[in-house]
C-alpha positions in Angstrom: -56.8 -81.8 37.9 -58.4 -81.9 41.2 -59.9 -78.7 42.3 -59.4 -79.2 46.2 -56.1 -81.7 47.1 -54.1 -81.8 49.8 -51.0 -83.6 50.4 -48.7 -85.7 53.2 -47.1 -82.4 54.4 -50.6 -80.7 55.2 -52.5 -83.7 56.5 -49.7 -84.8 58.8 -49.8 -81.5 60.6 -52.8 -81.9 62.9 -52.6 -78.1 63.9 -53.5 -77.8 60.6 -55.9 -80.1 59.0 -58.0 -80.8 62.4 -59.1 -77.2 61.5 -60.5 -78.4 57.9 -63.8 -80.8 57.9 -66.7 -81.9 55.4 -70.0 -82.1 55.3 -72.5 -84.5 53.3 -75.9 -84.9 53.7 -78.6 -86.6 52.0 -81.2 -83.7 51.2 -83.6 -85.3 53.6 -82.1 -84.2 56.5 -79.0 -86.5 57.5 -75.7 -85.5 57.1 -71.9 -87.0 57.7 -69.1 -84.8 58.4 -65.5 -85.0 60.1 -62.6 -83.2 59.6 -60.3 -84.5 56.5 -58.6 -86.4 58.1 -61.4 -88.3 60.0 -60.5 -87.1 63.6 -64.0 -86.0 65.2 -63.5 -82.4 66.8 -67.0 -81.8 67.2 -70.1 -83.2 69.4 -72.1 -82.9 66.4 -69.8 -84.9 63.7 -71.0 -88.4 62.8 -70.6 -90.4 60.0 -74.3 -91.3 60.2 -76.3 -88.2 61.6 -79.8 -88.7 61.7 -83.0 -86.4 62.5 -85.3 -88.6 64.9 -88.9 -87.3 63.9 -90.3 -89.7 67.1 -88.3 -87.5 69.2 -88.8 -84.1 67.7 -86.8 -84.0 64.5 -83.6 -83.9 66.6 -80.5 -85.1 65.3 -78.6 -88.1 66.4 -75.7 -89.6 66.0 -75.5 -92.9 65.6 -72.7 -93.9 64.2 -69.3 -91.7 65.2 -66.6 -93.0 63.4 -65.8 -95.9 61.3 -61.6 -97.3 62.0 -60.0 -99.0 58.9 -57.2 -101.2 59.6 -54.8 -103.2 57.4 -52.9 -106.1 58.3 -50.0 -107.5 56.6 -47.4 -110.5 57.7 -49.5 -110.4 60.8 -49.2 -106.6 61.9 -52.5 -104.3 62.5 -52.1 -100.6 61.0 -54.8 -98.6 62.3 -55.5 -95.8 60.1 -58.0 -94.3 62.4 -57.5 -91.4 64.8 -59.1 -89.8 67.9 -58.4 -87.8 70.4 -58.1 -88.8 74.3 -56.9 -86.1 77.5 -54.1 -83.7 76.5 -52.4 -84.0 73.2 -53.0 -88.1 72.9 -54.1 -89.1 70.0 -54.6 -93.1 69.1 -54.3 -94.3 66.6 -52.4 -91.9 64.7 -54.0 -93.2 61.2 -53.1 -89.7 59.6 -49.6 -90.6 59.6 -49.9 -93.1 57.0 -52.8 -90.5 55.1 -50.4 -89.4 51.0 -53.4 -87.4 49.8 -56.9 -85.9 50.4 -58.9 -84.8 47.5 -62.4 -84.4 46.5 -63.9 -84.4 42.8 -67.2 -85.6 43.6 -67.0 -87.1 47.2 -64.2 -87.0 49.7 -61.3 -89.8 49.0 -58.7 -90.3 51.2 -55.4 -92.3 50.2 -53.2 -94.1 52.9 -49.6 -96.1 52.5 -48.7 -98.5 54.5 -45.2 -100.2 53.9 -46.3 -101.6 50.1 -50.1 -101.4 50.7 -51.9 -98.7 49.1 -55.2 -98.2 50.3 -57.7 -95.4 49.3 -61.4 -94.8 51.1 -64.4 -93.2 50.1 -67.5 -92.3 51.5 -71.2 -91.1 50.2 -74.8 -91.0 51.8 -77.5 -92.4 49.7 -79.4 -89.4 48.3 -82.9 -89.5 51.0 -82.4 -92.7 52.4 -80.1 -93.1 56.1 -77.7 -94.9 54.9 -73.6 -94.2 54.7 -71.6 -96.1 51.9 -68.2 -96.3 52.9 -65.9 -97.8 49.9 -62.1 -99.2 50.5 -60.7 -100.0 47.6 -56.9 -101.9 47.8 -55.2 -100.1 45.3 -51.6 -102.1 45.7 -49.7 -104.6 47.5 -47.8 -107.1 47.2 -48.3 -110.1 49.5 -51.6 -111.2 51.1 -53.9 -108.6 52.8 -56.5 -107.8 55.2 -58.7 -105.5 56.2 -60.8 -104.5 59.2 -63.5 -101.9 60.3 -64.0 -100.8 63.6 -67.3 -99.3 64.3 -68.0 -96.4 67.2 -71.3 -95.9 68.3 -72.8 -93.2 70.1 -76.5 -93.4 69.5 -77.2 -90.0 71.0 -78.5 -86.4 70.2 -76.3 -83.8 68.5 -76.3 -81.6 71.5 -75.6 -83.9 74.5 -72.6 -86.6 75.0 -73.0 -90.3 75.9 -71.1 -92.5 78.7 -70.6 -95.5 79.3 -74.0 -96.4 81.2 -75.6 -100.0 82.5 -78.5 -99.4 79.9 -76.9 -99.4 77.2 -78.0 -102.5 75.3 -74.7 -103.5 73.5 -76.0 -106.9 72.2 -75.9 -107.5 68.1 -78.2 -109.2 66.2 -76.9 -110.8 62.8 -78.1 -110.1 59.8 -76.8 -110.9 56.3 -73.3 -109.7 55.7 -73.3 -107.5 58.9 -74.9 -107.3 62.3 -77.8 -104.8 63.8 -77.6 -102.9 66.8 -80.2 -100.6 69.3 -78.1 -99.7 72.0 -81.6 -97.5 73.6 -85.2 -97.8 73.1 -87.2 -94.8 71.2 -83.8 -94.9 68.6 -83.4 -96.9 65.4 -81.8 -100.0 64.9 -77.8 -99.3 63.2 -77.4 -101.8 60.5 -73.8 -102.4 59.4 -73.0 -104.8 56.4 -70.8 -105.5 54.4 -70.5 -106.3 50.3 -68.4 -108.7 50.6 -68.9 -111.8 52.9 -67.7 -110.6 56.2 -66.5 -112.0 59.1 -67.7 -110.0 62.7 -65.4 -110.9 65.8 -67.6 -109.5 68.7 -65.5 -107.5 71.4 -67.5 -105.0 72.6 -65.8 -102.3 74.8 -66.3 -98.6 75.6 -63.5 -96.5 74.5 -63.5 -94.0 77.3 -62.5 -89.8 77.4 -62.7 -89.0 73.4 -62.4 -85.2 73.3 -64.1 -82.7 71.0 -61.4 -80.0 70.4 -63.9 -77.8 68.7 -66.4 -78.1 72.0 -63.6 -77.4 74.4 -62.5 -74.9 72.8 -66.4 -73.0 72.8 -67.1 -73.7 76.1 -69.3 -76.3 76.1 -68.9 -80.3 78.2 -65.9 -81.7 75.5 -65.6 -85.6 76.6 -67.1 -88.9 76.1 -67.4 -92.1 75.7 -68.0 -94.2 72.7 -69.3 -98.2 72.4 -67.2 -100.2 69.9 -69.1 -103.9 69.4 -66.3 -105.5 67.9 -64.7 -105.4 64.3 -65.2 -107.1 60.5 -62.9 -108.4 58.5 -61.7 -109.7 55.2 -59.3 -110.9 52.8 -58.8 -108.2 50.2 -57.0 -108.7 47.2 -55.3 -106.1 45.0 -57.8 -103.7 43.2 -60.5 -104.6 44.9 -63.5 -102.5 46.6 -65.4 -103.3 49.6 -68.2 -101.5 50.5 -69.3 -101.1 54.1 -73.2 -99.9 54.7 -74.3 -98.4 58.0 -78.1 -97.7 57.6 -81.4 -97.9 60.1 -82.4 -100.2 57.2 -81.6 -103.4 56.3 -79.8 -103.3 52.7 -79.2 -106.4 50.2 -75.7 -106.8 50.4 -75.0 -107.7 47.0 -76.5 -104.3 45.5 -74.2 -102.0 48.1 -71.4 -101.6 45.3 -73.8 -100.7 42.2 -75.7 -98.8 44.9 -72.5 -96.8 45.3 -71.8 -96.4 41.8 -74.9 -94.9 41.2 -74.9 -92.8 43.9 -71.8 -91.0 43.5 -73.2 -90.2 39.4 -75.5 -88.1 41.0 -73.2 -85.7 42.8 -72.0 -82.4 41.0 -68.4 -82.5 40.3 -66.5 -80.6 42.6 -64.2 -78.8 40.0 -64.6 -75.5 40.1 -66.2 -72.1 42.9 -69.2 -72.6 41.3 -69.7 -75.8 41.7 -68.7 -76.3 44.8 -71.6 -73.7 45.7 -73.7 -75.8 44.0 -73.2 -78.5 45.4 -73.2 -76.9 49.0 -76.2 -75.4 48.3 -78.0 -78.3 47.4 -77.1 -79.8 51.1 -79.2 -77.7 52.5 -82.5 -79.0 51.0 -84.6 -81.4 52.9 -87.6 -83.5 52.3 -90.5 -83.2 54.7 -93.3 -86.2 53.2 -94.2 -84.7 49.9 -92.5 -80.9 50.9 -89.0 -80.0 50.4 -87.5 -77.4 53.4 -84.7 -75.3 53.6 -82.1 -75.8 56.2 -80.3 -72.8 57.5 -77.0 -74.2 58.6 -75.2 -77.0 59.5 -74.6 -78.7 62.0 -76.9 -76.8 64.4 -79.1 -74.5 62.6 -82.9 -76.2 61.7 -85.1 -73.9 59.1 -85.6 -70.3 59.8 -87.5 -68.3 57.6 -85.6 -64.9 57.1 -82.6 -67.3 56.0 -84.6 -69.2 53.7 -86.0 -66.0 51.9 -82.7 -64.4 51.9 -80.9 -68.0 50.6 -83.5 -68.6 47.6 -82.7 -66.2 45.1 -78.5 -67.0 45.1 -79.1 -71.1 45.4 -81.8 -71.3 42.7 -79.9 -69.3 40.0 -78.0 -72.0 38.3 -79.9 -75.0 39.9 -81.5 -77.0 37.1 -85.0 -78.0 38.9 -86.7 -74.7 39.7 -89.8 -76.2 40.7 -87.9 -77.2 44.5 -87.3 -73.4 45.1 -90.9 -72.0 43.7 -92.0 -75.0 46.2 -90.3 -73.6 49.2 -91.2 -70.2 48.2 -94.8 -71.3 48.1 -94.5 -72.8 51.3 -93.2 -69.7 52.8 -96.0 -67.9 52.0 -98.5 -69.9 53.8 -95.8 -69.6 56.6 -96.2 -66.1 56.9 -100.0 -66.3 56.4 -100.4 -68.7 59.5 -97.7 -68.1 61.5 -96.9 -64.0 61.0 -100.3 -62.6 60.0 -102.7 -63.9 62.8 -103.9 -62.6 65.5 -101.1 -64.0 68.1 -98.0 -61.6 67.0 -95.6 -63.1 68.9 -93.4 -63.8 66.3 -94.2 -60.9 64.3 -92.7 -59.0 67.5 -89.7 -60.8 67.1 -89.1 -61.3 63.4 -90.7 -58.0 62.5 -89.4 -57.8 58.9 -89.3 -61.4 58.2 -92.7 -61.0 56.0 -90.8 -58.0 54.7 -88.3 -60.0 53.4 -90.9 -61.8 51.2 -90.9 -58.8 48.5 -87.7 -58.8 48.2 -87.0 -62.4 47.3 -89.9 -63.1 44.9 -88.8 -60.1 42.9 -84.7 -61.4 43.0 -86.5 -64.7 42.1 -89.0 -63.6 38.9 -86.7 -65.1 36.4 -88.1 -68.2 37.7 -91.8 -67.5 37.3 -93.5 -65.2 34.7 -94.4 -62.0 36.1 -98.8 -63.1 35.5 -97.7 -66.2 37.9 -96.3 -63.8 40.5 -99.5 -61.8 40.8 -101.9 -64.5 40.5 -100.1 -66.6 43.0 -99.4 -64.1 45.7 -101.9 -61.0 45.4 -103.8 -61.8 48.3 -100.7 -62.8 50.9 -98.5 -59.5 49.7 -102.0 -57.5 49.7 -102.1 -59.5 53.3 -98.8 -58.3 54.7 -99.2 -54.8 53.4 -102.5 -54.6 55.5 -101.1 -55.7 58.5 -98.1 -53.8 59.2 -100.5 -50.3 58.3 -103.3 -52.0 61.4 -100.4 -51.8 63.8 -101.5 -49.3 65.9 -100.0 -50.3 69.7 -97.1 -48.9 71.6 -94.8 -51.2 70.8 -94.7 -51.4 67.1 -97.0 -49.5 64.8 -97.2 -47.3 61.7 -96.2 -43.8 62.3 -98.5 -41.0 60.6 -95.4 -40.4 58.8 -95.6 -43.6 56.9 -92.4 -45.5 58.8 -92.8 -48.7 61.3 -91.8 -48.4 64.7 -90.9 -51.2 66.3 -89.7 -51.0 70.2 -90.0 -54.2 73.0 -88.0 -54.5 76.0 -85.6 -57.0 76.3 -86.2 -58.4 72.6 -84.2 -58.3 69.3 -86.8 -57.0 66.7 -84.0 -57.6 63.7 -81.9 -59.9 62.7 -79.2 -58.7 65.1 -81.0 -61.0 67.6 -78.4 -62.2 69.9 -78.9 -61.9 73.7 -77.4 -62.4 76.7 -78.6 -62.7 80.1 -81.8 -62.1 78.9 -81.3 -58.5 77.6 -80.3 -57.9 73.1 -76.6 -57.6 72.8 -77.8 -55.1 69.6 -80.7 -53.5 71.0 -82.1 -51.3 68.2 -85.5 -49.6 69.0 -87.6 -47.6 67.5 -87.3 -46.6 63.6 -84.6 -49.1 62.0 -83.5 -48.1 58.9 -82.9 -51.6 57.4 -86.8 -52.6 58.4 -88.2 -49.3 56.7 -86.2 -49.9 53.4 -88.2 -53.0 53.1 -91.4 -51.8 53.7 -90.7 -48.9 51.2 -89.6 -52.0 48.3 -92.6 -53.9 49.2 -95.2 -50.9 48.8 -93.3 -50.0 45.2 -92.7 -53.6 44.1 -96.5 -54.1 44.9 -97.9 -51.1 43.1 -95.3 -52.0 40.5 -97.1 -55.6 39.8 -100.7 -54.3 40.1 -100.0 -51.5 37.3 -98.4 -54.2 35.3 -101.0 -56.9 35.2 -103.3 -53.7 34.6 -105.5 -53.4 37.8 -103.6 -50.0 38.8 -106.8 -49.2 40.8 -105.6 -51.9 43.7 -102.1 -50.6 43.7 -102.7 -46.9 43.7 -103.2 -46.8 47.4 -99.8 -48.4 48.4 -98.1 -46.3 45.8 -99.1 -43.4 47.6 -97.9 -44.5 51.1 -94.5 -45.7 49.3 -94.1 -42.1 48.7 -94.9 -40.8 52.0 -92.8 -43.1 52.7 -89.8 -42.3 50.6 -90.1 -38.7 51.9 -89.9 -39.6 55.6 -87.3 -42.2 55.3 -85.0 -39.7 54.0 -85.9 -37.0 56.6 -85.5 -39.5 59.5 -82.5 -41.6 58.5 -80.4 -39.7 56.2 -77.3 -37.8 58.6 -76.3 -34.8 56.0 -73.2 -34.1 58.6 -71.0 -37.8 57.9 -73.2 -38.4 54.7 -74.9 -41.9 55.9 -78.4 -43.4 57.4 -78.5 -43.6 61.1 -78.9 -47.2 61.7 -82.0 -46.2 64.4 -83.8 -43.5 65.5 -85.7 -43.6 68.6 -87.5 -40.4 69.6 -84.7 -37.8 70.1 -81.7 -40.3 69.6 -80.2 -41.1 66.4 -77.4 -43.9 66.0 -74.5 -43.2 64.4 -73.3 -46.6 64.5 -71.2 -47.6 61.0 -73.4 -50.7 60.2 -74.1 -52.7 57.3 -78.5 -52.3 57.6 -77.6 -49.0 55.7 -76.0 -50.8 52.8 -79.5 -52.7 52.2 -81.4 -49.6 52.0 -78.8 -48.6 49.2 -79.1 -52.3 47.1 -83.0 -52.6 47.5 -84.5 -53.0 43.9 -86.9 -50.1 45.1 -84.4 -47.5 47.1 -86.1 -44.5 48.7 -82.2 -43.0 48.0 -80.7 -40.7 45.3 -77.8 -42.1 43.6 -75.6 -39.7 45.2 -76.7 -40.6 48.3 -76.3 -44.6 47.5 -72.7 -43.8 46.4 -72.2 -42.1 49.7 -73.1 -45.3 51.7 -71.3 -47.6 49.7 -68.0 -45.4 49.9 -68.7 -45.6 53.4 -69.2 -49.3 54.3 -66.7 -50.2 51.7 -64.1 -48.1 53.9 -65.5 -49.0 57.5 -67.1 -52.5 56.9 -65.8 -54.4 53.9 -63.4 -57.7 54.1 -62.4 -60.4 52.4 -65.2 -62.8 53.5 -68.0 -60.3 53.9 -68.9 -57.1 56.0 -68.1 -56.3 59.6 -71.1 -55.9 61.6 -69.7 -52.7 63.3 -66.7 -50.1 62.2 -63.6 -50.9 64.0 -63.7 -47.4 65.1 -66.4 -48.3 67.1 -65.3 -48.4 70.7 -67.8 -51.2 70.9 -66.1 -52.9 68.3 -64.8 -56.7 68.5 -62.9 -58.2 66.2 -62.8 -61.6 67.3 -65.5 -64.1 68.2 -64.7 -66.7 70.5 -64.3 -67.8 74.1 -67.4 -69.4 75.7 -71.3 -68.6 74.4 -71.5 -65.6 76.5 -68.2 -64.3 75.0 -69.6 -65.0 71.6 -73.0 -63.5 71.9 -70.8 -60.0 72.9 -69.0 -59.9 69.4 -72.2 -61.4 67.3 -72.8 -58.3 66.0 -70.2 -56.6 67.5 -67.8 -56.3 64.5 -68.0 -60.3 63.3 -68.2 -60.6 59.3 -71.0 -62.0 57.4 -71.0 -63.0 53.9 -74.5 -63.0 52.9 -74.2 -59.0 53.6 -71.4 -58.8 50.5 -74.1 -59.7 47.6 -75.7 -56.5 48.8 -72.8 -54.1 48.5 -71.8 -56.4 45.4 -75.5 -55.4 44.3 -75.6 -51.3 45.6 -71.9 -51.2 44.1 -72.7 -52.3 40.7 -75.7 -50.2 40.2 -73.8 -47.4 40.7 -70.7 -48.2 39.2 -72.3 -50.8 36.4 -69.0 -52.1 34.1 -66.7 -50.0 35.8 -67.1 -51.7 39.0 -66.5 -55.6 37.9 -62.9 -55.9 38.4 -63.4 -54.9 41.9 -66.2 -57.2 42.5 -64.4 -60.1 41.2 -61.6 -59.6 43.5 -64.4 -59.8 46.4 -65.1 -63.3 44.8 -61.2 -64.1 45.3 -61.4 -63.5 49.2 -64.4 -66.7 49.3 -62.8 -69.0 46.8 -59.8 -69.1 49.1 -61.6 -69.5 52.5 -64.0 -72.8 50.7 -60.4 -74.3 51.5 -60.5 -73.9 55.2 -63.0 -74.4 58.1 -65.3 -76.6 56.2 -64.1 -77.5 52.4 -66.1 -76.3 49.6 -68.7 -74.4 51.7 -69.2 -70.7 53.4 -68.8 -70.7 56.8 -71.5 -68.3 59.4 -69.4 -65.4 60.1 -65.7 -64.3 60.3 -63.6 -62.9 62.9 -63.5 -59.2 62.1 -59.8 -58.7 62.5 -57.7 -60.3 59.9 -57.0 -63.0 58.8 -61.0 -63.0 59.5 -60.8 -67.0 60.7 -64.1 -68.9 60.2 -66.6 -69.1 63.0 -69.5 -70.6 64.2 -71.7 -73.0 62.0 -69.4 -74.5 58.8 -72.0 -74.3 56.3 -74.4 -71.1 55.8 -77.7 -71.2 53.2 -77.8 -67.1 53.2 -74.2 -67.1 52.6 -73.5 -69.8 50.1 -76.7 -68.0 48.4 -75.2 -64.4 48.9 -72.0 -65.6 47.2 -74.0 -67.5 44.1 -75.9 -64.0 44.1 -72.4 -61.7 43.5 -71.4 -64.4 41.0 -74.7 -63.7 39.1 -74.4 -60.0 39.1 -70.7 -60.1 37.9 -72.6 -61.8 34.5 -75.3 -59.9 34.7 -73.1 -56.8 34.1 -70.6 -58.6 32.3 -73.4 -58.9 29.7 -74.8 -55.4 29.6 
């Protein structure tokens, strides 16, 4: 059985299944994505979305939608759909939609009077191309079919119209035509498998609306250039397979092409995966080099999201060497980039090369501990050394051992919205999530110097790790409520119910007791925990805001404001079963329940950025997270981890 179907009753109710859309990509960094039933709701849906390296690795679309139509005893049944002003939607293709399901790829089935039709849809793994397959399951008297192309041939984050310099000529090519509506963008070629007949009408289709973009505040209309439509005679049982590529293909390969393409994918068939295979999206080739992306459809790489991601998306992937790859590359990220003598984004992204500690020792399973030292001794040695020489007023090492870190008008953590210029969640001074890392990187360090026997070059960083320890209690720990203040900044000590206390707890090296690790946990698990993650603030809060939306002001408010994240649970999944060990798996595998129903919504088979804080905690922001598709993989591992003890 199918693990994700959904039939007439759901996909006819647009309240219901515009809300649902997937993604694809091609792990070089295209994608395709749409809701299920193929009505665009967002700027950044495409069926062909391509990054542009000639124009700074920004994303394109280039081809928006693709319109099937059957025609039978001379009537046209467009199974397309878009929306126009107000509640107009034409064609209303999703009427004739019997079922959606995806085992491998997305297939969509569609009955029209005796005609059974089904379409499917793949992108050709590092190549720009789309395959798009119809196949004529049944009917009963002659039949044809037709596809409707709509062009947009414009970045991700702006909206096209219908302009004078548009070039909406077509060349022909074989089985298809080519077209480069704007200089500086690739030609689109579209062809067919079959020997295809292209009737040119070209026309703008004016006012398509994005509900999604309205709906966030952001410009919502546009207009898209249709050059005129193919068709064909097809007969019962047969497959067609359309190609839209910035390459010219050989038509007769496009249906092994497909074939062999959709062998590759992971079967969709059960939680895991579907992780799986979400987490492979996010890979991306870059020449030789293979990249992390952090989300989808807007996010590009960003380091603390890649180092947090890696340990939960490389766990049951088969080829380890991608992830020891981006790992290495990371490294000489932070060497160049963190570590020099312009600290501008050190200022910014403070614990980022913190970070680094903690996911090459969630990640030794894939390298033997001799490789971890030999390979990086020198850039752990490296960031060590740096954060002790920070001596200025802004950020430095106190005598006490902790890192203060304090700039006006700039988020130092990963709380880093802000809004009209000033941090939404401005925490300065000691942060208690910051000087749990630096505590786990001094002990994980001297840890791997004593075992690969040169105790000598660790000794020193063991002693500051327990100056450290010693402070970090006396600073943070709040003996009244029995939690850590989430910052302390001279005099003032927040109280704030957070989740950057939880990480202190789960850190492989914890400058906690027990006792005091089971007090946090009992804590966020009573102020913070949800079905799809942790709040970002305690409802008690009277800054508290359960619900993210409205415009990007309105979001940036309720960021971190009380808004769920998943990646945060694999850390109270992590601080929970330390403490609890056996005892606690029943309850952690009930937090698994709360994501295996929401990969049904928002964006099928994926973990969506954050959560509404309120129930029923609706998806937000980006469909598709790296750190919280990882952080999910990362609780599934622990439950066998302790499953096994």
């Amino acid at each position: 059985m199918t693990y994700f179907q959904l039939e007439k009753d759901r996909l006819v109710n647009l309240e219901y299944s515009l809300y649902r859309e997937i993604l694809r990509t091609n792990r070089a960094g295209s994608y395709c994505s749409t809701t299920i039933i193929g009505c665009n709701t967002r700027k950044y849906h495409g069926l062909l979305v391509c990054p542009l390296e000639q124009l700074g690795g920004n994303h394109f679309v280039l081809l928006s939608s693709l319109d099937v139509s059957v025609e039978q005893h001379g009537q046209v049944f467009n199974l397309g759909i878009h929306k126009y002003q107000g509640s107009h939607y034409e064609p209303k293709g999703h009427k004739y939609l019997t079922l959606f399901e995806i085992d491998d790829i997305p297939k969509r089935y569609y009955r029209v009077g005796g005609v059974i039709l089904s379409t499917e849809m793949l992108l050709v793994e590092n190549e720009e191309q789309l395959l798009y397959k119809v196949t004529l399951e049944d009917a009963h008297s002659p039949t044809r079919v037709r596809f409707k192309p709509f062009l947009a041939f414009r970045s991700v984050n702006e909206l096209t119209f219908r302009n004078m310099d548009a070039n909406t000529r077509y060349q022909e090519v074989d089985h298809g035509i080519s077209v480069k509506m704007y200089e500086g963008l690739p030609s689109l070629y579209l062809q067919s498998s079959k020997q295809i007949e292209f009737i040119p009408v070209p026309d703008w289709y004016l006012g398509v609306e994005y509900i999604k973009e309205q709906q966030r505040g952001y410009p919502f209309t546009e207009d898209l250039f249709v050059p005129g439509y193919f068709e064909a005679e097809i007969r019962k049982g047969e497959s067609i397979v359309m190609s839209a590529g910035t390459v010219e293909s050989k038509p007769n390969g496009l249906k092994g092409k497909f074939t062999r393409e959709k062998k590759k994918r992971i079967p969709r068939d059960s939680m895991i995966n579907n992780l799986l295979n979400s987490g492979q999206q996010f890979l991306f080739s870059r020449g030789k080099d293979v990249r992390l992306m952090a989300g989808y459809h807007w996010y590009k790489e960003r380091h603390r999201d890649t180092l947090l991601a890696l340990p939960g998306l490389s766990y049951y992937q088969e080829d380890k060497e991608v992830y020891k790859s981006i790992l290495q590359y990371i490294s000489g990220e932070i060497s160049e980039k963190y570590l020099s003598r312009n600290k501008s984004l050190l200022s910014r992204d403070i614990d980022v090369p913190l970070w680094f500690f903690w996911t090459v020792r969630q990640c030794r399973t894939n390298c033997s501990p001799p490789q971890v030292w030999a390979k990086y001794k020198d850039i752990m040695k490296a960031v060590l050394d740096h954060y002790q020489a920070l001596d200025g007023e802004s950020m430095r090492m106190e005598g006490n051992g902790l890192l203060y870190a304090r700039k006006e008008g700039v988020p130092l953590t990963w709380m880093e919205a802000v809004m009209d210029g000033k941090p939404v969640t401005w925490r300065p001074g000691l942060t208690v999530e910051l000087n749990a890392l630096w505590y786990n990187a001094l002990s994980f360090y001297a840890f791997l110097a004593e075992e690969a026997n040169e105790p000598e070059e660790g000794a020193p960083y063991a002693q500051l790790a327990e100056n450290v320890k010693v402070a970090f209690v006396d600073v943070f720990w709040n003996p009244e409520d029995e939690f850590l203040y989430d910052y302390v900044d001279g005099d003032h000590r927040d109280t704030a119910i957070r989740p950057n206390q939880l990480i202190a707890a789960a850190m492989p090296y914890s400058p906690l007791s027990v006792e005091q690790r089971k007090a946090i946990v009992d804590v966020v698990k009573k102020e913070l925990l949800t079905p799809r993650g942790l709040r970002t603030l305690s409802p008690q809060d009277p800054r508290y805001k359960g619900v993210y939306e409205g415009d990007a002001p309105q979001r940036d408010l309720a960021q971190h404001q009380g808004t769920v994240y998943p990646w945060l649970a694999a850390f109270f999944a992590e601080a929970y079963l330390d403490i609890h060990k056996q005892g606690g798996l029943s309850f952690v595998k009930r937090m698994l329940e709360g994501f295996e129903e929401e990969m049904g919504n928002h964006c099928v088979g994926t973990i969506s950025e954050c959560f509404n804080g309120n129930p029923p905690h609706v998806g937000k922001g980006a469909v598709s997270m790296a750190w919280n598709v990882g952080g999910v993989l990362s609780i599934i591992n622990l439950i066998e981890k302790y499953s096994n003890l």
